[in-house]
N, C-alpha and C positions, 0 to 999 in steps of 0.2 A: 504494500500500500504506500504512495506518493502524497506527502501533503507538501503542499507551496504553501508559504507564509509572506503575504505584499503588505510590507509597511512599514514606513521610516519614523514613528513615535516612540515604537515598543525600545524598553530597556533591558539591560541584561538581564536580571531578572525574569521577566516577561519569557527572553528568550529560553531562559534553562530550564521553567515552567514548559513551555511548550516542547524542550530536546526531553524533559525528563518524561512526558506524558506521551510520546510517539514511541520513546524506548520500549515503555511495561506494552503499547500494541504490537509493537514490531513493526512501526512506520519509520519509513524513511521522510524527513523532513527537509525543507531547500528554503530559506530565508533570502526574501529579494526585497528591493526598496522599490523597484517598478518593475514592470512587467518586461523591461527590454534586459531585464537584469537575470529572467528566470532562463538557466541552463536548459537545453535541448533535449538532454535526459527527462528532463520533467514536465514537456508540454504534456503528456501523457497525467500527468496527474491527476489521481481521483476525489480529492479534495484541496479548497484553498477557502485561504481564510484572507479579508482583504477584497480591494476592491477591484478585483480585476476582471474589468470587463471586455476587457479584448481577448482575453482568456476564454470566458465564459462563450462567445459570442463564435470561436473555432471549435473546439474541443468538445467532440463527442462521448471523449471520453471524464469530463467530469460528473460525476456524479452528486456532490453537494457541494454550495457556494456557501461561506459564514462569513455575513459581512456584517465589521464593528460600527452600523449604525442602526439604530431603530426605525426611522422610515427607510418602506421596502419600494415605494409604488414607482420609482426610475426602472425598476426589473422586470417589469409588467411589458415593458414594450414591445411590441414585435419584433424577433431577429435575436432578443438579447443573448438567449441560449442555444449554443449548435444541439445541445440534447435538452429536450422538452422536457424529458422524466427531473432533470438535475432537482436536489430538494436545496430549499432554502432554508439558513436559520438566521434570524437576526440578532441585536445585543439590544434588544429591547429590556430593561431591564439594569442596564450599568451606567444608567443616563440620569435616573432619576435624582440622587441628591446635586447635579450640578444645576439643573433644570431647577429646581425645585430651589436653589439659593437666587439662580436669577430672577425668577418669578418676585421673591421676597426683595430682593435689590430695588429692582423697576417698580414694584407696587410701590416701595419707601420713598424714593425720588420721585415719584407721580403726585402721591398723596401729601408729603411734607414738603413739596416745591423744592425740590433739591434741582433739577434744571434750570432752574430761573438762576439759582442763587450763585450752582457755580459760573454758570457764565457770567454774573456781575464777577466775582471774586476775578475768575482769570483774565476779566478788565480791568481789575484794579478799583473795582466800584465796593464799595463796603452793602452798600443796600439798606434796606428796611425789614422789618418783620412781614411776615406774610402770613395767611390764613392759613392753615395747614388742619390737615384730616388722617384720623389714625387707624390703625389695622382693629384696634380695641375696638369692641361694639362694632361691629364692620359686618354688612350682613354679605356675604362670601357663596359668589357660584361658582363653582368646577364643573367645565364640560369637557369629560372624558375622565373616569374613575380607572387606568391603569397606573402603572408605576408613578408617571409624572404627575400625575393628578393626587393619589393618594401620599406620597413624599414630600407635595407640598403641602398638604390637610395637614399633615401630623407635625410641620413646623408650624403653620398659621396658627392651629390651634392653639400655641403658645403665647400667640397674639393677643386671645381673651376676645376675638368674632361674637358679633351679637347672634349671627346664624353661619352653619359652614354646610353648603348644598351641594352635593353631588347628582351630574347628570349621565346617563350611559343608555345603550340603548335599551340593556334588558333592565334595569329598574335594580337590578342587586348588585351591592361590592358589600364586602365584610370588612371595609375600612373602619378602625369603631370609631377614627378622627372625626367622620361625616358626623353631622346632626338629622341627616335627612337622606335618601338618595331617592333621586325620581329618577322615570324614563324620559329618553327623549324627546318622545309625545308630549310630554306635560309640561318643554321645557319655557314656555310661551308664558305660565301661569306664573313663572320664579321670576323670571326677568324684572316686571317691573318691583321688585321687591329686592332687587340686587345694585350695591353699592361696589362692587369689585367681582370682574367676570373674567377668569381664568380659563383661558383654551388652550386644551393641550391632546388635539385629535391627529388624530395618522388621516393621511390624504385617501380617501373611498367615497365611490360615488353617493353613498348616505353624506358625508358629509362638505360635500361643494356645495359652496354659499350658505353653510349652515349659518350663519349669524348674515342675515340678506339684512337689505333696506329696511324691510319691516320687520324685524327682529330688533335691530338698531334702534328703529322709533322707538321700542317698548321701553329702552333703558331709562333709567331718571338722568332729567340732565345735567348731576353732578357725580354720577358714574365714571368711571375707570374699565377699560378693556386689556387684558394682555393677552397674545396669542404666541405662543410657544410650541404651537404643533406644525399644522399646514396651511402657506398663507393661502390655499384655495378654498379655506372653511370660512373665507372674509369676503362678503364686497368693499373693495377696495377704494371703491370710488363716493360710496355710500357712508366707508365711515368717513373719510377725509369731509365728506360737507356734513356731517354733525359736528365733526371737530370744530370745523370752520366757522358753523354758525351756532358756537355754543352750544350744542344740542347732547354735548356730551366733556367730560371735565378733561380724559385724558386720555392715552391708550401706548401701549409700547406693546410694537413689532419688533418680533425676533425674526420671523417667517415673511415673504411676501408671495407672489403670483409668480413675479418673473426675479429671478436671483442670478447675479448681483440686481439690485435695483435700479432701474438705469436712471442716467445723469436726467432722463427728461421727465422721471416720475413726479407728480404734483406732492405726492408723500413729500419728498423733502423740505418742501414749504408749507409742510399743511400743520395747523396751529394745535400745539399741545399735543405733539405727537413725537415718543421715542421712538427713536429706529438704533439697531443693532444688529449687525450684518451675520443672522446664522449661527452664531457664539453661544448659546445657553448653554448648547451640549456639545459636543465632540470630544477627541480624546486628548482635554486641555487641562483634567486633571490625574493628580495620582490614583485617586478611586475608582474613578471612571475605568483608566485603563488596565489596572490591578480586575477588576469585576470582569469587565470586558474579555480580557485573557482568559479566566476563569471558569467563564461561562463557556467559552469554545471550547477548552481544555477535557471541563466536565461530557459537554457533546460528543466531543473524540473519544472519549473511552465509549460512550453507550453508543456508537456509532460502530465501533469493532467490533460490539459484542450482539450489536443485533440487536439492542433496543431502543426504542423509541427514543427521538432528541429533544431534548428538553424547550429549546426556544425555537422550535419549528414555526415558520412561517406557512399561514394558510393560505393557499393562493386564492381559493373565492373569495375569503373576507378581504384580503388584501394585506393583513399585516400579522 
């Protein structure tokens, strides 16, 4: 058995984690930083981990892709894989406490005017006090109750939330941080009762345009938006003119439509609005990438042995 390993973050560590774990299968492993790097012995390879999709997209011979990111739905394309069977697993899962700190960062700086303030300070402006609003008493929606949505519950919680709402589409998590969890269906009836609306959905045609024009209306207009999942569960255009016309207090984009965001996006000038380019999650911290390894490492052994992997990806649902 052949595994390719594409990725220039991992540390030594990482790596003797992964020689130690292909030893006890009796895999032969090939560490590359990209794909022009992988030796000709091992186009042949039955698994890789990493995101190699030039790989995937010859090679009839792989058999499972494990790529260290959590949204799947760029694999969905047509062409991606020479073999159809290939199974996928993601690292959904090793994302959530970083996700789950910038959720808390951007809510803080939304609610207590931290953007205004520093850009006086790094003019050299001292400033004025400003109004500011607290996470405490904070009546708190979550749409989407997986990792990143219940990682951040269990810090908000800390926060002392006047209410902490969970939304999914079957109506149950066992998060006991939730106060509440509804279905999706019901999510219409929360909104206008929500001071801070947390999105942290995977890209699936359930969820395009999920928060549309009219969903937006419902929000109160001294509400807060952050979306940390797919910027395709946003109309884009729709939130920008509530921002604009006051019809909402704030909102920070992690995610957008089209990434990088281009230069002629009206986002960049649209009022009270963070942008941050894709940063919540990736493998920018130690935990992230420590779990990350981990979780593939664990895969490999139930992979050799014939049973089932643990972070498999479903391809109907999409993620």
């Amino acid at each position: 058995m052949k595994v390719i390993v594409l990725s220039s973050e991992l540390q030594q560590k990482h790596l003797k984690l992964i020689k130690e774990t292909a030893e006890k299968i009796g895999a032969d492993v090939c560490f590359a930083v990209t794909e022009d790097d992988i030796p000709e012995d091992y186009k042949d390879a039955e698994i890789l981990y990493g995101f190699g999709m030039r790989t995937a997209a010859r090679s009839k011979q792989l058999k499972w892709l494990c790529v260290p990111s959590a949204g799947v739905e760029y694999l969905f394309k047509p062409g991606t894989f020479a073999n159809e069977d290939c199974i996928i697993t993601n690292s959904a899962g090793a994302f959530g406490v970083s996700i789950a700190e910038h959720i808390i960062m951007v809510s803080l700086m939304m609610m207590r005017k931290m953007m205004i303030t520093f850009r006086r300070s790094i003019s050299g402006e001292w400033g004025d006090r400003l109004p500011q609003k607290s996470l405490k008493d904070c009546r708190i929606t979550v749409l989407g109750t997986g990792d990143i949505g219940c990682c951040f519950a269990r810090r908000a919680k800390a926060f002392e939330p006047k209410k902490l709402i969970g939304i999914c589409r079957s109506g149950m998590c066992d998060e006991a941080a939730f106060d509440e969890i509804i279905k999706s269906d019901d999510m219409d009836r929360i909104l206008p009762e929500t001071d801070l609306l947390i999105m942290c959905l995977p890209a699936t045609a359930e969820t395009k345009g999920i928060l549309s024009e009219g969903r937006i209306s419902m929000l109160p207009s001294d509400s807060y938006v952050v979306n940390v999942g797919r910027g395709s569960a946003i109309d884009e255009d729709a939130l920008a003119d509530a921002l604009d016309e006051n019809r909402l207090a704030g909102a920070a984009l992690d995610v957008f439509l089209n990434e990088p965001l281009p230069e002629s996006s009206r986002l960049w000038t649209t009022k009270n609005l963070l942008i941050t380019p894709h940063v919540a999650g990736n493998l920018t911290i130690d935990y992230t990438i420590d779990k990350n390894v981990e979780m593939f490492c664990e895969d490999l052994i139930n992979y050799a042995n014939g049973r089932s992997l643990e972070h498999l990806v479903d391809k109907i649902k999409g993620y």
